[in-house]
Backbone as numpy.savetxt, mean C-alpha at the origin, in Angstrom:
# Nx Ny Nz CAx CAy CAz Cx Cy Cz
-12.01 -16.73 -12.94 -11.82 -15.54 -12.13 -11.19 -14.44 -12.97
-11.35 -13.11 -12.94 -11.02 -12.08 -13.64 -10.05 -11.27 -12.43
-9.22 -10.70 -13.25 -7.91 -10.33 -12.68 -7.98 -8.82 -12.60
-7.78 -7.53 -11.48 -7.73 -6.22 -12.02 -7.23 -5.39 -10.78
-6.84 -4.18 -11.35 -5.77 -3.40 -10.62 -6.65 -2.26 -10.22
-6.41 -1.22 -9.61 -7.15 -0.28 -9.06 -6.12 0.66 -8.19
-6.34 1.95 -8.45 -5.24 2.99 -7.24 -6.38 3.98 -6.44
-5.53 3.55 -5.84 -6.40 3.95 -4.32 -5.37 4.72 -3.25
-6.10 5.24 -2.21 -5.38 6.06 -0.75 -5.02 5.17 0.00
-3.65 4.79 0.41 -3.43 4.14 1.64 -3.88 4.25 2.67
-4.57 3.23 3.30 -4.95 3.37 4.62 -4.39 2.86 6.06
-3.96 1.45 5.28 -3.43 0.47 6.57 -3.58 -1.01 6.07
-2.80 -1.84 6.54 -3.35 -3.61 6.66 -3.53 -3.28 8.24
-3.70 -5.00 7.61 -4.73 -5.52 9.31 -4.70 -6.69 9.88
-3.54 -7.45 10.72 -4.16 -9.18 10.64 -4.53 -9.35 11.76
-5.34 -10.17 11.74 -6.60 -10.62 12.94 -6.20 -12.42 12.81
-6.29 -13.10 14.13 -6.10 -14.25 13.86 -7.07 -15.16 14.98
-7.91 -16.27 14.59 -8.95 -16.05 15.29 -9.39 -17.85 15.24
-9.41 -18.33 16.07 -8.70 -20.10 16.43 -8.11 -20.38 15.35
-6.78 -20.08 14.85 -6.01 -20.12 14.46 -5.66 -20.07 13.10
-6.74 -18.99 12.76 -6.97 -18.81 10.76 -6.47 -17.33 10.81
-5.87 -17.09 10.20 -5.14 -15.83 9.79 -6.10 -14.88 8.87
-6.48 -13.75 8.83 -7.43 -13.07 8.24 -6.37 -11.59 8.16
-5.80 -11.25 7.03 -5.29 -9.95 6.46 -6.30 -9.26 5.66
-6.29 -7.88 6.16 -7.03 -7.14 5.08 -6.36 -5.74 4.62
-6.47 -5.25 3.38 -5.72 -3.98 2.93 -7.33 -3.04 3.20
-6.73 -2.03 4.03 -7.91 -0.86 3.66 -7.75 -0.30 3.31
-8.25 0.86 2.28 -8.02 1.64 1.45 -9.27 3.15 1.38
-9.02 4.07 0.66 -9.79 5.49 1.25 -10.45 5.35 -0.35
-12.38 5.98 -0.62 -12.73 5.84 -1.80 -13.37 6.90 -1.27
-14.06 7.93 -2.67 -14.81 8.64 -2.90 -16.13 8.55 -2.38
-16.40 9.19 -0.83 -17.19 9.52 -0.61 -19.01 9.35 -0.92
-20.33 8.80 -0.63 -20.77 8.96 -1.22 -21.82 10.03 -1.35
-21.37 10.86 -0.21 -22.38 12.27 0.28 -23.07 12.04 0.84
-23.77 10.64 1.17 -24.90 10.69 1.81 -24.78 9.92 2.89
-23.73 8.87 3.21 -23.83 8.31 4.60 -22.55 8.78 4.92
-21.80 9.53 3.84 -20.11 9.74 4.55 -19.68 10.82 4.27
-18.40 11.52 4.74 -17.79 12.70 3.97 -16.51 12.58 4.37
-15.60 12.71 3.22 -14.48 12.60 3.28 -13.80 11.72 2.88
-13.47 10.43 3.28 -12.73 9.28 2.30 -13.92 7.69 3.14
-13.98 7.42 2.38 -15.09 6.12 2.61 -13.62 5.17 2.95
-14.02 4.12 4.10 -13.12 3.44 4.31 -13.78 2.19 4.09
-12.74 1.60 3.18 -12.91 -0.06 2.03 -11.82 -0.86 2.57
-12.37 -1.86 3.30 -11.52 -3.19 3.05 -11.71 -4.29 2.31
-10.15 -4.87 2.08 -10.12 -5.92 1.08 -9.68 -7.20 1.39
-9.81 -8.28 1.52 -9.43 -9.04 2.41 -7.96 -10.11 1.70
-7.38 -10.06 1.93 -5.79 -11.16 0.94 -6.01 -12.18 0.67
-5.67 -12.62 -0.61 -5.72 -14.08 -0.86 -4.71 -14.84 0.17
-5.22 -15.90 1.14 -4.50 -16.81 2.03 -2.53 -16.89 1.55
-2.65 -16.89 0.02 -1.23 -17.20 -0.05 -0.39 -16.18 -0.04
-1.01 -15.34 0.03 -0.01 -14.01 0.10 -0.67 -12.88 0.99
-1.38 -13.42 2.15 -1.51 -12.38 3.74 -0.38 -11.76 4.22
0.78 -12.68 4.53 1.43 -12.36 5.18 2.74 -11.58 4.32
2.57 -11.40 3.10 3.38 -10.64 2.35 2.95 -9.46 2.37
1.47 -9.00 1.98 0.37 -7.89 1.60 0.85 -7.13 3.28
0.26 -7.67 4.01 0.61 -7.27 5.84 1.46 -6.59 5.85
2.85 -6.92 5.87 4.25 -6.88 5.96 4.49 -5.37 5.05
3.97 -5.71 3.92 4.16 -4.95 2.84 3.30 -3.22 3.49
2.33 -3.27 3.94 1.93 -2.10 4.50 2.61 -1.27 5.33
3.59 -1.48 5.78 4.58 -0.90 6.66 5.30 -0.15 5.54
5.70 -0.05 4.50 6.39 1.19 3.30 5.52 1.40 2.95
3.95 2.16 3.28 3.37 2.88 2.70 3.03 3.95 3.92
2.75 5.52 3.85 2.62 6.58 4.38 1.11 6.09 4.23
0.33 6.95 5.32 -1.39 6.91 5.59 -1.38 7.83 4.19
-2.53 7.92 3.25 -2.95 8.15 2.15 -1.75 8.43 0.93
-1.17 7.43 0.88 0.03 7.71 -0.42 -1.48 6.69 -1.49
-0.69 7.21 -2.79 -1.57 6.43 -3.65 -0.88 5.16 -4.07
-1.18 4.08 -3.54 -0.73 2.73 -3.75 -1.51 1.71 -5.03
-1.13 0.87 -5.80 -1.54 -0.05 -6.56 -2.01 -1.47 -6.15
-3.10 -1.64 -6.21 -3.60 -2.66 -5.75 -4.20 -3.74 -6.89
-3.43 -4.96 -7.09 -3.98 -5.89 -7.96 -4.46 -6.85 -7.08
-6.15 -7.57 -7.78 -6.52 -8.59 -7.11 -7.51 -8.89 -8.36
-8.03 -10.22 -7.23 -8.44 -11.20 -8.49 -10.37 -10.91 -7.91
-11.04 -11.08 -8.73 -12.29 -10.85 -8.15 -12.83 -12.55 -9.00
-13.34 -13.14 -7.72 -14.29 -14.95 -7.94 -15.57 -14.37 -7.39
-16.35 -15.28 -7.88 -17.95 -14.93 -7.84 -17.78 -15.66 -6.50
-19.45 -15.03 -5.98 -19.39 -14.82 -4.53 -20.87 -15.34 -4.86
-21.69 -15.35 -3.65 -22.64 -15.71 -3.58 -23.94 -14.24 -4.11
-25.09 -14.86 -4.62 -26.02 -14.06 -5.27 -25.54 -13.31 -6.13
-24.79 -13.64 -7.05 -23.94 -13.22 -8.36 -23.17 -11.97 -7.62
-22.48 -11.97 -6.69 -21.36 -10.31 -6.13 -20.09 -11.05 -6.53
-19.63 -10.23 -6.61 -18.21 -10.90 -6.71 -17.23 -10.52 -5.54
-16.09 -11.25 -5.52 -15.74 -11.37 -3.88 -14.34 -11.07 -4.18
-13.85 -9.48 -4.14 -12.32 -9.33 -4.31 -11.07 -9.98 -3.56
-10.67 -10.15 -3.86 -9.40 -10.88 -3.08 -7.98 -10.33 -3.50
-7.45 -9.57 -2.63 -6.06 -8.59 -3.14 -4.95 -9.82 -2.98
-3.83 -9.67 -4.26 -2.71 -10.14 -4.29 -1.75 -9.67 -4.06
-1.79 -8.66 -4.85 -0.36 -7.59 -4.62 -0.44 -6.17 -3.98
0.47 -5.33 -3.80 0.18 -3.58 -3.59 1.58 -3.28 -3.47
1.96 -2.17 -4.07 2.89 -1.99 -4.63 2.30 0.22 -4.86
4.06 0.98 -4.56 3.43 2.13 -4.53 3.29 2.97 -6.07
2.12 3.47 -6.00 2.14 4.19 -7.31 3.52 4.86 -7.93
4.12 5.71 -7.36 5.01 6.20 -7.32 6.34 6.10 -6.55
6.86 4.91 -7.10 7.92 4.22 -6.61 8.95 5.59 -5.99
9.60 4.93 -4.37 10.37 6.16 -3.65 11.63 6.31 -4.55
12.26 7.57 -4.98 13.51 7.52 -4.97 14.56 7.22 -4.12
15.41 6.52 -4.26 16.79 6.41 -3.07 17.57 8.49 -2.88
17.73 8.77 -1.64 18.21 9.86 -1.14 19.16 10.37 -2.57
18.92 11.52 -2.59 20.10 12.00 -3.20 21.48 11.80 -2.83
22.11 11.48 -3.39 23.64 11.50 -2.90 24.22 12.70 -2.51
24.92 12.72 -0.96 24.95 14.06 -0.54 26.30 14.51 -0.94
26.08 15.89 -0.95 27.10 16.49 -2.16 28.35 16.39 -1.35
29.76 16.15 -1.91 31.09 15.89 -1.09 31.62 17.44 -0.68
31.76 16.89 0.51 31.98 18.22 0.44 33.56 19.07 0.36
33.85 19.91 -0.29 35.34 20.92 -0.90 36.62 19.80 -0.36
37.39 19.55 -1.39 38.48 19.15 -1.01 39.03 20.65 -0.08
39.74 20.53 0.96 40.48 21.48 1.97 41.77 21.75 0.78
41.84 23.05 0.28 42.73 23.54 0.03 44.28 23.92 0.52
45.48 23.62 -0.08 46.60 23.99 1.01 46.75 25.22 1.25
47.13 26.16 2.03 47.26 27.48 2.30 48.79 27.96 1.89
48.89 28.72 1.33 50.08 29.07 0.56 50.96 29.63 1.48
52.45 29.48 1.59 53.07 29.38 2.54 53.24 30.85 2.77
53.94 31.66 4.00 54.19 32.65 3.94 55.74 33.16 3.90
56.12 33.51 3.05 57.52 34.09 3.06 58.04 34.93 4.08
């Protein structure tokens, strides 16, 4: 199996659970192809079983179209396709923590009056 990363538009996860098999998928926004779509083509990817419920979970810190990192493993599939399977996602541009808010003036004493 060959291993590879890809950045893409956040879209959403997804779990569906269905007599009792768990099915996560990451969707993600791709380039259009002009002719059946316009605007962001919507791609899903479906999780490797051992890490659904991490990938899932994990979609909740991402904003609808932030650019997120997506590693997965691609195994051959039937009629030579190959069949992606996402492991990780993780955001392109990791959030900063808040600025630290500025303190504000020590209160000065007021100088007495004579």
């Amino acid at each position: 199996m060959a291993r590879s990363i890809m950045e893409v538009a956040f879209l959403g996860t997804q779990k569906t659970e269905v007599d009792g098999t768990k099915y996560v998928k990451i969707f993600y926004g791709d380039e259009p192809d002009g002719k059946t779509e316009h605007g962001l083509s919507i791609v899903g990817m479906p999780a490797a079983d051992e890490v659904a419920d991490e990938l899932f979970f994990a979609g909740a810190n991402f904003a609808p179209l932030e650019l997120v990192r997506v590693t997965f493993e691609v195994a051959r599939g039937g009629q030579n396709k190959g069949k992606n399977l996402a492991l990780h996602i993780e955001a392109v541009k990791p959030r900063t923590a808040e600025p630290a808010r500025a303190a504000a003036p020590a209160a000065q004493p007021k100088p007495e009056a004579k």
